[in-house]
C-alpha positions in Angstrom: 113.7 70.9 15.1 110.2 70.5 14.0 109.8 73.8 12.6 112.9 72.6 10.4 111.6 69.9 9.2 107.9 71.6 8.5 109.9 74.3 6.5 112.1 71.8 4.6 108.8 69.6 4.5 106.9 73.1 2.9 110.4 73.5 0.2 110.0 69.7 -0.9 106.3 70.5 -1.7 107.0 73.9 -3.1 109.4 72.1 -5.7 106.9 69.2 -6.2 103.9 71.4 -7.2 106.4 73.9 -9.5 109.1 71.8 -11.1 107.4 67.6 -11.5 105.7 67.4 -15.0 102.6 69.1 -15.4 100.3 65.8 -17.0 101.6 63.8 -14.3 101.1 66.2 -11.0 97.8 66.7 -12.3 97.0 63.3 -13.3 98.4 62.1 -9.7 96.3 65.1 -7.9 93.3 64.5 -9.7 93.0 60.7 -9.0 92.5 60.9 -5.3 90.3 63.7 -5.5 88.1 62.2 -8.1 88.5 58.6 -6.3 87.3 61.1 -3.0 84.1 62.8 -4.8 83.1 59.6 -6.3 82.6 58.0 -2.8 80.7 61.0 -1.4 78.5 60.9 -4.5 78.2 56.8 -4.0 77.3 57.6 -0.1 74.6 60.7 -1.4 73.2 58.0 -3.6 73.6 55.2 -1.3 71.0 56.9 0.7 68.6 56.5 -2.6 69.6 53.3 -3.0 68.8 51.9 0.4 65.6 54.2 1.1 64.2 53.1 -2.4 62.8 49.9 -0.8 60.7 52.5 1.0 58.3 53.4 -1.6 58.6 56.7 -4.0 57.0 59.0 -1.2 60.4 57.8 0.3 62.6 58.7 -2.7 60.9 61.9 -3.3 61.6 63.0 0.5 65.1 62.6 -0.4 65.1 64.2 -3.2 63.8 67.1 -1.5 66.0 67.3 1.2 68.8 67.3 -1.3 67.9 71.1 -2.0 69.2 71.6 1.7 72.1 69.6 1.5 73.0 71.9 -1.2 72.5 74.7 1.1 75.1 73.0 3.2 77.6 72.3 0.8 77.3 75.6 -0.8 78.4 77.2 2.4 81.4 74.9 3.4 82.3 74.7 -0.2 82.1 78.2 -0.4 84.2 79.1 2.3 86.6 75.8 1.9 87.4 76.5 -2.1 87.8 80.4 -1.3 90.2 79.3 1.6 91.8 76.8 -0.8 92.9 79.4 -3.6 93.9 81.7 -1.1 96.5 78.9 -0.1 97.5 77.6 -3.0 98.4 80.8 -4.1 100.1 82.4 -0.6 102.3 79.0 -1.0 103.1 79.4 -4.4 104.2 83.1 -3.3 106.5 81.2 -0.1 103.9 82.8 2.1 103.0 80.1 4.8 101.7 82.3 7.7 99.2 83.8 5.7 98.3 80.7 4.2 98.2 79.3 8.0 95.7 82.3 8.5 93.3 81.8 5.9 93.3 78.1 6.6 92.4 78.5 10.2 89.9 81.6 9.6 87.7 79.5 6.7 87.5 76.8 9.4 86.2 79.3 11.9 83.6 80.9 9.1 82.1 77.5 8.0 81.4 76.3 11.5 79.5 79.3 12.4 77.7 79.7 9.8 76.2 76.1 9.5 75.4 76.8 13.2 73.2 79.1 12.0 71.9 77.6 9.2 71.1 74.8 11.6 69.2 76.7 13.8 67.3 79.0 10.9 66.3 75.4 9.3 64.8 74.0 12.4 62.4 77.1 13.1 60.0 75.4 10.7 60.9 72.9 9.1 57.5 71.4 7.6 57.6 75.0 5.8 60.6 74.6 4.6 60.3 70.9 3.2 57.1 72.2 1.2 58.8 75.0 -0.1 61.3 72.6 -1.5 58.8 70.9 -3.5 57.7 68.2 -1.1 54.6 66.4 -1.7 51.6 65.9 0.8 52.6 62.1 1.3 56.1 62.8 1.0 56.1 65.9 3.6 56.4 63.6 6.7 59.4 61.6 5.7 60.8 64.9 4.0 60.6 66.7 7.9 61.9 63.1 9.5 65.4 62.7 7.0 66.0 66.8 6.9 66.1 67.5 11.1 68.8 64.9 11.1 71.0 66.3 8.6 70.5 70.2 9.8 71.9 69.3 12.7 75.0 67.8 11.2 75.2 71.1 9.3 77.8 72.5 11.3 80.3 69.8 11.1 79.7 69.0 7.5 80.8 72.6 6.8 83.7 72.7 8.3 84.5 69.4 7.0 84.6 71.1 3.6 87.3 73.1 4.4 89.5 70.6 6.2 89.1 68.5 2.6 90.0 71.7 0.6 93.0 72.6 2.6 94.9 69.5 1.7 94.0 69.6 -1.2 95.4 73.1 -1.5 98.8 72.3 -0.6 98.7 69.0 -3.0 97.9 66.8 0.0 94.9 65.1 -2.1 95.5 61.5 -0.5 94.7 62.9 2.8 91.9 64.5 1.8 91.0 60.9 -0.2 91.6 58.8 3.0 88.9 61.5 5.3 86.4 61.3 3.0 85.9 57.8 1.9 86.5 56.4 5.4 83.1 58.2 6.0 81.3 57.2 3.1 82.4 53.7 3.5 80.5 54.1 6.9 77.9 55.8 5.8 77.0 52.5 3.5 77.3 50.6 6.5 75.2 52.3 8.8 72.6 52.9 6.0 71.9 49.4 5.7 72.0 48.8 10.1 69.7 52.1 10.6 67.4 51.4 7.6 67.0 47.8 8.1 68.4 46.5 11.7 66.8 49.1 13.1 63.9 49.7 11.7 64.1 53.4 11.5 63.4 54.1 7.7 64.3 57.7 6.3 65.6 58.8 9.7 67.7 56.2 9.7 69.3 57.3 6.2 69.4 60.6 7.5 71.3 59.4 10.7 73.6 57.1 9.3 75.1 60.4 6.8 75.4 62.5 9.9 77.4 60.0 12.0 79.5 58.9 9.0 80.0 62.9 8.4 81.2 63.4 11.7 83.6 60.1 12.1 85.0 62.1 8.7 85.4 65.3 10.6 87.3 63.8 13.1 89.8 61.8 11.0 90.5 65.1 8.3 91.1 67.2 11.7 93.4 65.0 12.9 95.3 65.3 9.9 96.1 68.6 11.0 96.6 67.9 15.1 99.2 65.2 13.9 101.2 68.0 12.0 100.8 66.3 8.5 99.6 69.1 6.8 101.6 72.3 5.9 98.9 74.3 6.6 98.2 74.6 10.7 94.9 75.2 11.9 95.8 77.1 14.7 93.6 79.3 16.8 96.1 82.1 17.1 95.9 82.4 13.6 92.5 83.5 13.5 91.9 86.8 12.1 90.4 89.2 13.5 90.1 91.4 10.2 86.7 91.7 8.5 88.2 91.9 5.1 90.1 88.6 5.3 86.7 86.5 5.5 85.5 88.8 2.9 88.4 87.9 1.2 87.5 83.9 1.6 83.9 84.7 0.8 85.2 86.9 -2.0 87.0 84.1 -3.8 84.9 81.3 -2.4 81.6 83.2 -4.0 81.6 81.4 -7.5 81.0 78.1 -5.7 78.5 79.7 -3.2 76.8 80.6 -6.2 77.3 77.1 -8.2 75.8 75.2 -5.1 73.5 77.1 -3.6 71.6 77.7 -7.4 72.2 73.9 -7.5 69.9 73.9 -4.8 67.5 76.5 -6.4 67.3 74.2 -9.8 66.3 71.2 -7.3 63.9 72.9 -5.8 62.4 74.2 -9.3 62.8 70.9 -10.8 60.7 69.2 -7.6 57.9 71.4 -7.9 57.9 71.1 -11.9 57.7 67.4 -11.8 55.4 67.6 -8.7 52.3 67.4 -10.4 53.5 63.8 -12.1 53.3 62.2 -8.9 55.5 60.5 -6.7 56.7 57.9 -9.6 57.9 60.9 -12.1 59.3 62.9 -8.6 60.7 59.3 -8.2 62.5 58.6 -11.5 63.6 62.7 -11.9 65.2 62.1 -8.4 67.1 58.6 -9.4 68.5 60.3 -12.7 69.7 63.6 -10.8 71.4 61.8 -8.1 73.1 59.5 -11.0 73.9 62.5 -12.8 75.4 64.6 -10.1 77.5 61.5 -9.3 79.2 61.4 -13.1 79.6 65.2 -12.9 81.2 64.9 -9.4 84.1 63.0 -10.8 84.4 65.7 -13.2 84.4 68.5 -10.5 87.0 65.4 -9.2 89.2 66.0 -11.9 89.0 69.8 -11.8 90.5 69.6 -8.0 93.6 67.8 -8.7 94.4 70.6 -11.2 93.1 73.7 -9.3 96.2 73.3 -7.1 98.8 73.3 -9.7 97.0 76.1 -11.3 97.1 78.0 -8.0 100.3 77.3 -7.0 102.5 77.7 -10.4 100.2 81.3 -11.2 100.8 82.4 -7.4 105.0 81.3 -8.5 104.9 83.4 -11.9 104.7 80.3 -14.0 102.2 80.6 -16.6 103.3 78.2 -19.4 102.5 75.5 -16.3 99.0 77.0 -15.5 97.7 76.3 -19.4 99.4 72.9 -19.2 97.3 71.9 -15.7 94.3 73.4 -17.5 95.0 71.2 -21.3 95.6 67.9 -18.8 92.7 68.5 -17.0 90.2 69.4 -20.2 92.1 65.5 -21.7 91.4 63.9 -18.9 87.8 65.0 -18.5 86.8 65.0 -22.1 88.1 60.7 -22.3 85.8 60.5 -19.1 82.8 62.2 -20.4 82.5 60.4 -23.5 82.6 57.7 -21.8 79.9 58.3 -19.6 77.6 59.4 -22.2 78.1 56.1 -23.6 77.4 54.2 -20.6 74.1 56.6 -20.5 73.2 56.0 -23.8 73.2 52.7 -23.9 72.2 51.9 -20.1 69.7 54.0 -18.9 67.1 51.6 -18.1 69.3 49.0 -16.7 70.8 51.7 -14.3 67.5 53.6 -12.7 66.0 50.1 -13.3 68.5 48.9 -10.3 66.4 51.5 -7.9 63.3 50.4 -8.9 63.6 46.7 -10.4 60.4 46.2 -12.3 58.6 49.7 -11.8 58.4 50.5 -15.8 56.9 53.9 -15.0 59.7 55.0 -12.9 62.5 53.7 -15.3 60.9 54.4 -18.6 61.0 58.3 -17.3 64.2 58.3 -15.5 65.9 56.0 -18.5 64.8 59.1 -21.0 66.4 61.8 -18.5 69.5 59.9 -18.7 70.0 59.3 -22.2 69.0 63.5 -23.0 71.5 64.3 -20.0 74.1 62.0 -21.7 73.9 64.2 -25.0 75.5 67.1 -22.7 78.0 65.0 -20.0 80.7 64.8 -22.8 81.4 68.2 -23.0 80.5 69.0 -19.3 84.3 68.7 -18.3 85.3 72.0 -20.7 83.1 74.4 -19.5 84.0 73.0 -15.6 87.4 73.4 -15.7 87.1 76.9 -17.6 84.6 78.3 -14.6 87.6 76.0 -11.9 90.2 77.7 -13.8 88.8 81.7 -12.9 88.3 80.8 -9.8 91.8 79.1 -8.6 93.8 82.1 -10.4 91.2 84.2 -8.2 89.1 86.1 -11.0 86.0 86.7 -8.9 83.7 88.2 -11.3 83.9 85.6 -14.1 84.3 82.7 -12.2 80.9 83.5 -10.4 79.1 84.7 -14.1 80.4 81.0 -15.0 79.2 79.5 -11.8 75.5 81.1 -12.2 74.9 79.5 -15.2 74.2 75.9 -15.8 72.0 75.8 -12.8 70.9 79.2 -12.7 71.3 82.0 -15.5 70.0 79.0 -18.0 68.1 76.6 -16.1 65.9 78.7 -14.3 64.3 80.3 -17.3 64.2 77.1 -19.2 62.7 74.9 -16.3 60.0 77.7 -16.6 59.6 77.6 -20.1 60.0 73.9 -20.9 57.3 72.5 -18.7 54.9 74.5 -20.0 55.4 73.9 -23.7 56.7 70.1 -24.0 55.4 69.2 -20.4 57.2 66.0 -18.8 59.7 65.9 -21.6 60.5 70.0 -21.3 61.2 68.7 -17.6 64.3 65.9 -19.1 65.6 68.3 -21.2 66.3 71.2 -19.1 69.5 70.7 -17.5 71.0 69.0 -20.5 69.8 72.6 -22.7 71.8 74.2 -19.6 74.4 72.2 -20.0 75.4 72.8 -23.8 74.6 76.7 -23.7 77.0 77.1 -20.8 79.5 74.8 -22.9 79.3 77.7 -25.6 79.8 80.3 -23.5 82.2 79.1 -21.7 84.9 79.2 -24.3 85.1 82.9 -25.2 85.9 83.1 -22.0 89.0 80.6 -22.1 90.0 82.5 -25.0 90.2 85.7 -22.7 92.2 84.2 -20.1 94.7 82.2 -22.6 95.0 86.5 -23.7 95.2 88.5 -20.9 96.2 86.4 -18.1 98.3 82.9 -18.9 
């Protein structure tokens, strides 16, 4: 009886995603998902928030470790968004076995490899903390926040790919209810560890590891309950090499897109590093802030990867360009109306991390308003680079992936510095920004040709 009523459960979900109007199945997708990476952002920049009342040394420690939480979400990211196109497209194709396979194998994958991560990050970890672009008052507190959340790295991994496999088979709400029950907590605790306790940055650090783990535990059981299609089922496993290639195959373009996230953070601490702690400070506050308005772009990008997967994986192409038009109206209403908000509040925003610090908000109020010239546009070249990847076009997806924080950035976070100094430093990722814009829409053209 219950393997009825999954398969008439996995039919139902197959008509949903294939036949219910395209605006509104992405529309409907895309609000828990974006409602989901908003609260991860909040709890990322709750963190900021709370340990700001520590000093900049404090925010700067952050900041740094941030490069190693990028590490972390590269790899479950990596492995969860490779798993999740896999799926989306073996149950657009009525394959749920192999869906079932490369659900439970990605799981396997992210675990072990943020094991290792954990254990290659603890070998020296004041090394690694300078290497990041920590400063001599800030390497302390840098060493104290990252040991807390490299050994969380294992569970936040796999938590990845828990979150992308509902979201694969259109089960956003799930997905929704996992994550912000942990960032709800994470608030919480920030505020008991940091202040109740006493425990400063560790206590930040802590707080995000226990709230990741109480979010583990309610996406997995999700999937002991049987409310997912997908089953996580040890027996499923693979033991075939070129199915994990596979996942890291099609999961590569956001291995690439996080883990060069990391690189620009780590280039971007150790060009503002000579500023000081203030300017490492207000270059911190205006990345976090930034990285939480892209976030509900990416957001938006989620709800329609599904659709995209699911009605390419069933033949229906005229579907796949009308996920990909909802998501680009969406996203464009969104972004103008973020760079507005930048524009116009800058100071009033960084200024509510460091109330009456003018050197830290005069500099982080600038980054905001040149990173508001690019937001507007950001969603385009997103959902372009979300679009290669969901259909499963390795190669572009990852050229796309590489360059807003990588193919552009690096060289201009080089150049930049040097030439226009501090300012060259604001500008960089908002250059980035607009250059992969342009380049990202020959590339729409080619897949509106060849492909859809």
């Amino acid at each position: 009886m219950e393997s009825v009523d999954k398969d008439d459960e996995s039919i139902s979900e197959y008509k949903r995603m294939t036949e219910a109007p395209v605006f509104g199945l992405v529309f409907r997708l895309s609000v828990p998902t974006t409602f989901s990476m908003l609260i991860t952002s909040i709890y990322n920049l709750a963190d900021t928030y709370f340990v700001s009342s520590l000093g900049n040394s404090a925010i700067s420690a952050v900041g740094v470790v941030y490069s190693i939480q990028s590490i972390i979400q590269a790899i479950g990211y990596g492995f969860g968004m490779g798993s999740q196109s896999l799926i989306s497209r073996k149950l657009g194709e009525r394959k749920n076995e192999e869906a079932d396979m490369y659900g439970t194998s990605g799981f396997a994958a992210a675990f072990l490899a943020g094991l290792m991560l954990m254990v290659i990050g603890l070998l020296d970890l004041p090394f690694l903390m300078h290497l990041f672009g920590a400063t001599h008052t800030a390497l302390p507190l840098a060493c104290h926040y990252g040991f807390w959340i490299l050994i969380g790295a294992p569970v936040f991994c796999s938590s990845f790919v828990l979150n992308n496999i509902l979201r694969a088979e259109g089960k956003a709400s799930l997905s929704m209810i996992g994550l912000c029950s942990g960032g709800i907590i994470n608030i919480g605790l920030d505020a008991l560890f940091i202040f109740g306790f006493k425990l400063g940055v560790s206590g930040a650090a802590i707080a995000t590891m226990l709230s990741q783990i109480i979010s583990f535990f309610i996406l997995l059981s999700f999937f002991l309950r049987k409310k997912s299609v997908v089953q996580i089922n040890p027996v499923r496993t693979s033991r075939r090499i070129k199915d994990y290639l596979n996942i890291f195959r099609v999961g590569l373009p956001t291995i690439f897109r996080q883990s060069l996230g990391s690189v620009a953070t780590t280039l971007l601490n150790i060009a503002v590093r000579p500023y000081g702690d203030a300017a490492m400070s207000a270059v911190s506050i205006a990345n976090k802030i930034y990285m939480l308005l892209r976030s509900m772009l990416v957001g938006i990008g989620q709800g329609f990867q599904p659709v995209a997967g699911y009605n390419f994986g069933a033949g229906l192409y005229a579907r796949v360009r009308k996920a990909f038009n909802s998501a680009v109206f969406l996203g464009t209403i969104y972004g103008v109306s973020a760079a507005l908000a930048l524009f116009f509040g800058s100071g009033h925003i960084i200024g509510l991390f460091r109330p009456g610090d003018t050197e830290v908000i005069a500099i982080g109020g600038q980054m905001l308003r040149y990173l508001g010239i690019s937001i507007s546009v950001l969603g385009y070249s997103t959902f372009v680079n979300q679009l290669y990847q969901s259909l499963g076009f390795v190669a572009p997806a990852t050229f796309l992936a590489s360059c807003r924080q990588g193919i552009f950035f690096v060289p201009l976070i080089l150049i930049l510095p040097a030439c226009m100094g501090l300012t060259g430093i604001q500008l960089t990722q908002t250059l980035a920004d607009l250059l992969t814009f342009a380049v990202s829409i020959p590339f729409h053209v080619m897949m509106l040709k060849r492909h859809i």
